[in-house]
C-alpha positions in Angstrom: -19.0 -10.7 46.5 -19.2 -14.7 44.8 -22.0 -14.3 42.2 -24.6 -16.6 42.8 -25.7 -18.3 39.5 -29.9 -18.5 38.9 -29.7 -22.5 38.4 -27.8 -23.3 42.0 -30.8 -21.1 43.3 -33.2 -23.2 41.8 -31.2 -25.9 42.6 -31.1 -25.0 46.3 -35.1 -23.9 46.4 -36.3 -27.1 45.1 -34.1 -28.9 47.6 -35.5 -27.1 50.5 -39.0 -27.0 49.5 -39.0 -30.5 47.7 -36.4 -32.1 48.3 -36.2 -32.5 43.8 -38.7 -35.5 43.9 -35.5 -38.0 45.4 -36.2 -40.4 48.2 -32.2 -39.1 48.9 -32.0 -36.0 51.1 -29.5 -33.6 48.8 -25.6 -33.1 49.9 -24.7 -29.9 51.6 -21.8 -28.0 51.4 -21.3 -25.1 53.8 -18.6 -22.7 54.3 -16.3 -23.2 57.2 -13.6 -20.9 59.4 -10.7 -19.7 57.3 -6.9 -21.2 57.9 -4.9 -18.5 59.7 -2.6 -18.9 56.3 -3.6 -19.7 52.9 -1.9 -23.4 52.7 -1.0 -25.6 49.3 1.2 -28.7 49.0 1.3 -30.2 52.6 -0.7 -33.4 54.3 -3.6 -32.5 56.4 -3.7 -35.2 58.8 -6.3 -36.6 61.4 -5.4 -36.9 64.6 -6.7 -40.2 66.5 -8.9 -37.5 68.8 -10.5 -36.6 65.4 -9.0 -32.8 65.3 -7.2 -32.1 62.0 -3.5 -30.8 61.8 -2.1 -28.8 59.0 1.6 -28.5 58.9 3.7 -26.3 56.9 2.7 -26.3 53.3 3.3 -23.5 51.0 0.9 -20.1 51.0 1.5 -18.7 47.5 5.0 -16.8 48.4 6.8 -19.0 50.9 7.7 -22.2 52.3 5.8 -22.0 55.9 6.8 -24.1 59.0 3.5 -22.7 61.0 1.0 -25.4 61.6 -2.7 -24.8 62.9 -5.1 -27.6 64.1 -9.2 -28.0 63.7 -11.4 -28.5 66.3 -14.5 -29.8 65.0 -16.4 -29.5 68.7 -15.7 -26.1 67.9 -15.0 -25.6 64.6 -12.2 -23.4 64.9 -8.5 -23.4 63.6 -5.7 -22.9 66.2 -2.1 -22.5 66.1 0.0 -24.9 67.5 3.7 -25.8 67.4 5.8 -24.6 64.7 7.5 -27.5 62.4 11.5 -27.4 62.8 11.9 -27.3 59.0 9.8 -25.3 56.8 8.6 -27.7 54.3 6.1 -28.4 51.3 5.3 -31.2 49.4 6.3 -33.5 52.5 4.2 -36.5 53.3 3.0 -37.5 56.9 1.5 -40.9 58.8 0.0 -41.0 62.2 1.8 -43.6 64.5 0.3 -46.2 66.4 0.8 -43.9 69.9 -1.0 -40.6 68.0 1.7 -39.1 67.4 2.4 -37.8 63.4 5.6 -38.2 61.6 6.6 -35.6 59.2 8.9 -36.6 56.4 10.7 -35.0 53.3 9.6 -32.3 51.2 10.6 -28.7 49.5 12.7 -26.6 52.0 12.5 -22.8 52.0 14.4 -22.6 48.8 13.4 -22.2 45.5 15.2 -25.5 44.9 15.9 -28.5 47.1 15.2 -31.9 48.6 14.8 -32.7 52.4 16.0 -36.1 54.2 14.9 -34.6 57.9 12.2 -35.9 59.3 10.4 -34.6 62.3 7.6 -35.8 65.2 4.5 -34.1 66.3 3.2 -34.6 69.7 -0.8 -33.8 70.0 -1.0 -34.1 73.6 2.3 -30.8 73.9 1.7 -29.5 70.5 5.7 -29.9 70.1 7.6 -31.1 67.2 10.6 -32.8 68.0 13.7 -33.8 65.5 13.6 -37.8 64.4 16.6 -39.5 62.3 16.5 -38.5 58.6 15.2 -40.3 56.0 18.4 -42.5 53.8 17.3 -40.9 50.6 15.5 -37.0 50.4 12.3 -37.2 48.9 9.8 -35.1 48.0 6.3 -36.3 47.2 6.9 -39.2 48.6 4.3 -42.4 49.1 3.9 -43.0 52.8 1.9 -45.7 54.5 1.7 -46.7 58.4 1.7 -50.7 58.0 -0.2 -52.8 60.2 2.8 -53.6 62.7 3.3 -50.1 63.3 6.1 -49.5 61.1 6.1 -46.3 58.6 7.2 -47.1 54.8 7.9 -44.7 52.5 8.6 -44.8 48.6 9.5 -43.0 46.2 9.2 -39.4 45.2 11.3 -37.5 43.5 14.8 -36.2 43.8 16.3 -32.4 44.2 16.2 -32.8 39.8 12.6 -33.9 40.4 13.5 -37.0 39.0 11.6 -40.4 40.2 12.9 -42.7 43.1 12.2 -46.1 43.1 14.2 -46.5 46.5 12.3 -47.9 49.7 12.8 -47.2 53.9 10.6 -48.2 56.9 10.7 -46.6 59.9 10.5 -48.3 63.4 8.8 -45.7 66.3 10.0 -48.0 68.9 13.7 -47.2 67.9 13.5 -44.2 66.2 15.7 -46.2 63.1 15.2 -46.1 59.9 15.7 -49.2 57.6 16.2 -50.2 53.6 13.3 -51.7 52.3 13.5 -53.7 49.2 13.2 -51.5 45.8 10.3 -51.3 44.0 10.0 -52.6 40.2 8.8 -49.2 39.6 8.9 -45.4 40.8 5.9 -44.6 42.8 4.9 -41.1 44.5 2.2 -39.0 45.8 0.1 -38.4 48.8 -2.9 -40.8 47.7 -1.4 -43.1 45.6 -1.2 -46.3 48.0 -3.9 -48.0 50.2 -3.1 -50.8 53.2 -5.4 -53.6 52.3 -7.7 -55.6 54.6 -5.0 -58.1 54.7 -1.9 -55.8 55.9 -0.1 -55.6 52.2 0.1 -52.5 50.3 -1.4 -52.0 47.1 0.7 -48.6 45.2 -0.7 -47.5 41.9 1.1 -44.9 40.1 3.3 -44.7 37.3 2.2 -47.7 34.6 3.0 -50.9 37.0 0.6 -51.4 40.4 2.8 -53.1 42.7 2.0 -54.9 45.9 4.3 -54.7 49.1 3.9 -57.4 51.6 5.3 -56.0 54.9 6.0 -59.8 56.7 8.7 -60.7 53.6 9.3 -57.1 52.9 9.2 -58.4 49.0 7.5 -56.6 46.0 4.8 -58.3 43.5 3.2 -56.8 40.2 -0.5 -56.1 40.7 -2.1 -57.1 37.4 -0.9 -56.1 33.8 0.9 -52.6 33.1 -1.2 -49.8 32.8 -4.6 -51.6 35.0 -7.6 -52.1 33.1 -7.6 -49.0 31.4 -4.1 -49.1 30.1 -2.7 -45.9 31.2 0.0 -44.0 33.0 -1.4 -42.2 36.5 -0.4 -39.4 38.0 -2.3 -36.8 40.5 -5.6 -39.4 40.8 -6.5 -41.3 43.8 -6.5 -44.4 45.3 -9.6 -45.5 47.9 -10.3 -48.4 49.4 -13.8 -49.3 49.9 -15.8 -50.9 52.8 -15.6 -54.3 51.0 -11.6 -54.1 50.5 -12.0 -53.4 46.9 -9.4 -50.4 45.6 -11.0 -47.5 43.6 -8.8 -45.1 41.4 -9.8 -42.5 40.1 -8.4 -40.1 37.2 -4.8 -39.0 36.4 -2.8 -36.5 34.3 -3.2 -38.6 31.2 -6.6 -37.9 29.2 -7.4 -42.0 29.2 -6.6 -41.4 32.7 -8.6 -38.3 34.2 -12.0 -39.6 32.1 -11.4 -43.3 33.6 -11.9 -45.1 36.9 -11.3 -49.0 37.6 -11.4 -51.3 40.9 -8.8 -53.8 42.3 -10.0 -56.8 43.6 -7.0 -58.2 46.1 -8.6 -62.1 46.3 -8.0 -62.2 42.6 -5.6 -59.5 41.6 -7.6 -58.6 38.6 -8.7 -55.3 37.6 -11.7 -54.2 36.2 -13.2 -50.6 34.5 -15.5 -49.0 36.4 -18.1 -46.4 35.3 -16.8 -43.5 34.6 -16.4 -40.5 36.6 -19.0 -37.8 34.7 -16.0 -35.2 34.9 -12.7 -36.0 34.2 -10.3 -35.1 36.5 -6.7 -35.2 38.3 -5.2 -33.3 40.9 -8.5 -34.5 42.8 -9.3 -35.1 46.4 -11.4 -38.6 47.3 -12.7 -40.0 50.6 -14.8 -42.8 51.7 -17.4 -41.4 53.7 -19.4 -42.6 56.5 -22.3 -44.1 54.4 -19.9 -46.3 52.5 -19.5 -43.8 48.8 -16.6 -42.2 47.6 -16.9 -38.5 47.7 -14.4 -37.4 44.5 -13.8 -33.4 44.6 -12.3 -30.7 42.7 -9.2 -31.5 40.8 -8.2 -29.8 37.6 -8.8 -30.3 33.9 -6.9 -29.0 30.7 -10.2 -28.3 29.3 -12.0 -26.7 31.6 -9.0 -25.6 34.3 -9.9 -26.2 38.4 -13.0 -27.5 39.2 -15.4 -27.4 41.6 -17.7 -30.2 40.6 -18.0 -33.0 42.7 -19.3 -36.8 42.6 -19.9 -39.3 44.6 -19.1 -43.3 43.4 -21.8 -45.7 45.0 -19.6 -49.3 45.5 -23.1 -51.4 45.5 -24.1 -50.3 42.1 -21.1 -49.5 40.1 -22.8 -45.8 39.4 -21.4 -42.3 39.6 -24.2 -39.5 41.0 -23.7 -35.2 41.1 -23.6 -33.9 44.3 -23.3 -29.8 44.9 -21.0 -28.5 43.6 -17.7 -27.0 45.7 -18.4 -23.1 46.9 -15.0 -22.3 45.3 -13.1 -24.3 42.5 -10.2 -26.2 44.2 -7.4 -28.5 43.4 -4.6 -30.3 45.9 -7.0 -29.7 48.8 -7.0 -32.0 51.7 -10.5 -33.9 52.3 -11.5 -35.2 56.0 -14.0 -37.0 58.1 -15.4 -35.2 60.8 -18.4 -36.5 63.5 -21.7 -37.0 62.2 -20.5 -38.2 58.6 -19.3 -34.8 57.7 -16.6 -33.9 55.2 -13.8 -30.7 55.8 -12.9 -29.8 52.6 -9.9 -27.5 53.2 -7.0 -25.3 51.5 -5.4 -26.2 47.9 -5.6 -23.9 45.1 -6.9 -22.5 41.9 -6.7 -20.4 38.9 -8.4 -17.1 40.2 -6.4 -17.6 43.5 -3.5 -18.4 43.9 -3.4 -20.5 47.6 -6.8 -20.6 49.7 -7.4 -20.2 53.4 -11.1 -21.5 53.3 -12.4 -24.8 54.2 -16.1 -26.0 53.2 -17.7 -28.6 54.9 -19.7 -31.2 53.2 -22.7 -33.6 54.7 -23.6 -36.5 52.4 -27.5 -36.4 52.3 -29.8 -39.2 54.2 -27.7 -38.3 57.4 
């Protein structure tokens, strides 16, 4: 049984009976049911009917091709279709029809790179085979533009070195197509944002770039290394309700204690506060009421974490909310109805893959 430390008691009394003195109703963060397999290194992905789709991913010991979906009217995980390919570390984007394409990845082998690609129907629950990617990736960068199209970039070869090779993908012919190259390798699941606009902003590595899907041509987006001068890898990038880009934390230490914001009208970037735990390896989300919710992650200091914090846009600040009911890092962070938050899967240095989800409700809701 989880001990229960004396000061989240407290904590959770004074909520209840007095809400701690704040005109702010506190978060919440509530267990929710367990995956059907403990699940690391995939995409969760939300479908356009709001249910949320997990798809192969790695469960401590093997390379799995199951996948399971979320109901939140019922708030229960289901199997459904198996992926052709067992895969992990694959990227995924829902198309314009609801459909989810599934590229690249780890295959079932110790060591390896995968070109397939593959196409997940909600409405049968079938996966079906779609051409292969030019290049295999894994961890690559994938975005759905604003025409429709798919791009992906980057990621890393079978010798896990970086790509800076580009390729769109067309659902109405099933093609793929070269892109132009980037000036720099970019990778990772939340390490590009579609601006209000329709161009791309990609920040990882040292040099932001900018893709602008009508010339298919690549810019610089502001000085190497942003306004705090670093390198990033496993932080996040959000955009926020006024089109501004947050990032937040990286494998560097200037990088996991920093945060800074993107303004596309100007191109300039500015520091933001920063985060009150340093972190990478992090899950972020925009939630309903317009914050950033910034959870778990991992820290050489302190190992995974289950703080979390929430960045309020308006004023710049950075404010605690609970704290995660297991420490977590790589897990996949959703919307649900009512403003909620699934929390779900990822890992962490007592165990090795997880299988439970939390669900988190911003308070004032």
């Amino acid at each position: 049984m989880r001990r229960v430390s004396k000061s989240f008691i407290a904590l959770m009394v004074c909520a209840g009976m007095f809400s701690c003195g704040s005109g702010r109703e506190p978060d919440g963060l509530a267990g929710a049911p367990l995956l059907s397999a403990p699940r690391k290194r995939l995409p969760f992905v939300q479908l356009a009917d709001g249910r949320v789709l997990a798809a192969g991913g790695h469960d401590g010991l093997r390379t799995l091709s199951s996948c399971e979906l979320f109901d939140p009217a019922l708030g229960t995980w289901s199997a459904t279709g198996s992926l052709r390919t067992a895969r992990r570390n694959h990227a995924a984007a829902v198309l314009a029809d609801g459909r989810v394409l599934v590229v690249g990845g780890s295959p079932s082998q110790p060591v390896g790179a995968l070109a397939s690609t593959e196409i997940y129907d909600p409405a049968t629950g079938v996966w079906s085979p779609a051409a292969p990617l030019s290049v295999p990736r894994v961890d690559p960068t994938v975005v759905t533009l604003a025409d429709g199209r798919v791009l992906v970039v980057g990621g890393s070869d079978v010798d896990q070195r970086s790509l800076r090779s580009a390729e769109w993908f067309d659902p109405a012919t099933g093609t793929w197509h070269a892109a132009e190259t980037p000036g720099w390798g970019h990778g990772g699941a939340q390490a590009a944002v579609v601006l209000a606009d329709g161009r791309v902003l990609f920040v990882s590595g040292l040099q932001a770039e900018l893709y602008e899907p009508a010339t298919g041509h690549w810019t610089k987006a502001g000085p190497a290394g942003g306004a705090a001068g670093t390198h990033r890898m496993g932080h996040t990038v959000t955009r926020l309700g006024d089109g501004r880009v947050l990032v937040v934390g990286g494998t560097t230490s200037r990088a996991a204690e920093t945060a800074e914001l993107f303004e596309p009208a100007t191109g300039q970037w500015t520091l933001a506060a920063a985060p009150r735990t340093p972190r990478e390896g992090h899950g972020a989300l925009l939630t309903g009421d317009g914050d950033v919710l910034v959870v778990g992650g991992y820290h050489f200091a302190s190992g995974t974490l289950a703080s979390a914090e929430r960045f309020e846009p308006v004023s710049g600040t950075w404010h605690p909310v609970n704290a995660l009911q297991e420490p977590r890092q790589g897990a996949g962070l959703l919307r649900l109805p009512g403003n909620a938050v699934l929390v779900v899967g990822g890992f962490n240095d007592a165990v090795e893959t997880l299988a439970s989800s939390e669900r988190y409700v911003p308070g004032g809701d």
